[in-house]
C-alpha positions as CSV (number, residue, x, y, z in Angstrom):
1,X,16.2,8.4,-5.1
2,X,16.7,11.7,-5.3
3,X,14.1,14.5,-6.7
4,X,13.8,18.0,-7.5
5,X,10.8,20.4,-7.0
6,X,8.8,21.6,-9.9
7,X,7.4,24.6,-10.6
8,X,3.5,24.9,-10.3
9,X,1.9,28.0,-9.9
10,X,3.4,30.6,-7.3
11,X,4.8,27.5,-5.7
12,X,6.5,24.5,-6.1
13,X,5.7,20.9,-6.1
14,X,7.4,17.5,-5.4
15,X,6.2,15.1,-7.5
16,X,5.9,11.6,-6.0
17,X,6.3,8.9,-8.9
18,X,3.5,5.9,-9.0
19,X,4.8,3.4,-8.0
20,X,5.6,5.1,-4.6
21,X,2.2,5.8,-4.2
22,X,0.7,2.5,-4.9
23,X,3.4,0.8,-2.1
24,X,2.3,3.5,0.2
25,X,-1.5,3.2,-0.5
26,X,-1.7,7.1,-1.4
27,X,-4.3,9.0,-4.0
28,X,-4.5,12.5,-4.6
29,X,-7.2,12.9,-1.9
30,X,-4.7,11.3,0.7
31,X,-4.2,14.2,3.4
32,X,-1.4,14.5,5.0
33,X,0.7,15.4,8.0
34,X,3.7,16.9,7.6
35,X,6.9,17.7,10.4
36,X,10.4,18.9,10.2
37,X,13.0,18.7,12.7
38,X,14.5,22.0,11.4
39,X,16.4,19.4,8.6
40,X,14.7,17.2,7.1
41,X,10.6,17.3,5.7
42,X,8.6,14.3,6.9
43,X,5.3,13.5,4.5
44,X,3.1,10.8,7.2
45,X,-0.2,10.1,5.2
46,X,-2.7,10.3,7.4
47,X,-5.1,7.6,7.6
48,X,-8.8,6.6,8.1
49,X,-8.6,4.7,11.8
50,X,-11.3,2.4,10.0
51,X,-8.9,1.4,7.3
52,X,-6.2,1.2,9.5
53,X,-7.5,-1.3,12.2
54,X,-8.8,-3.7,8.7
55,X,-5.0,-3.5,7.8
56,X,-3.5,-4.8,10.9
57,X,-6.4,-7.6,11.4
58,X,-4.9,-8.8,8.0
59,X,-1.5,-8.4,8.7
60,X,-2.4,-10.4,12.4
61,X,-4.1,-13.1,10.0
62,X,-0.7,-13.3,7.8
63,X,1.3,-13.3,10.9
64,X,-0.7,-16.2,12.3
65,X,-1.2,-18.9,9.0
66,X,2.4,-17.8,7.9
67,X,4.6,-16.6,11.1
68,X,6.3,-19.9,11.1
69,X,6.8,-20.7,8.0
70,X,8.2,-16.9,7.2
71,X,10.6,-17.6,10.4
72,X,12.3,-20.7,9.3
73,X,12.4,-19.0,5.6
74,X,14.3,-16.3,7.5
75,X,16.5,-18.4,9.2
């Protein structure tokens, strides 16, 4: 995908379509982080360590009642 900044202000804006934000579990609140090597921009939302830790106890739970099933499917 490749987007353009917009105009907002004195500034400009990238404007990050919805469903991008829903995969990514973002809202306009979500602060984030953001690095460049000097190239390339890097956007990391930053994250509550609460929410966090509940997201990988679920994905430990899918791991475990699925793993095996999502292996063979794999193979």
């Amino acid at each position: 995908m490749i987007k353009t900044l917009t105009k907002h202000g004195n500034s400009y804006a990238l404007v990050i379509d919805k469903p991008i934000l829903e995969l990514l579990r973002i809202t306009p609140e979500t602060p984030f982080e953001i690095m460049t090597d000097g190239q390339a921009l890097v956007l990391t939302p930053v994250r509550d360590p609460a929410e966090d830790q509940k997201f990988r106890e679920a994905l430990e739970m899918v791991h475990k009642r699925f793993g095996r099933a999502m292996k063979q499917l794999a193979e």
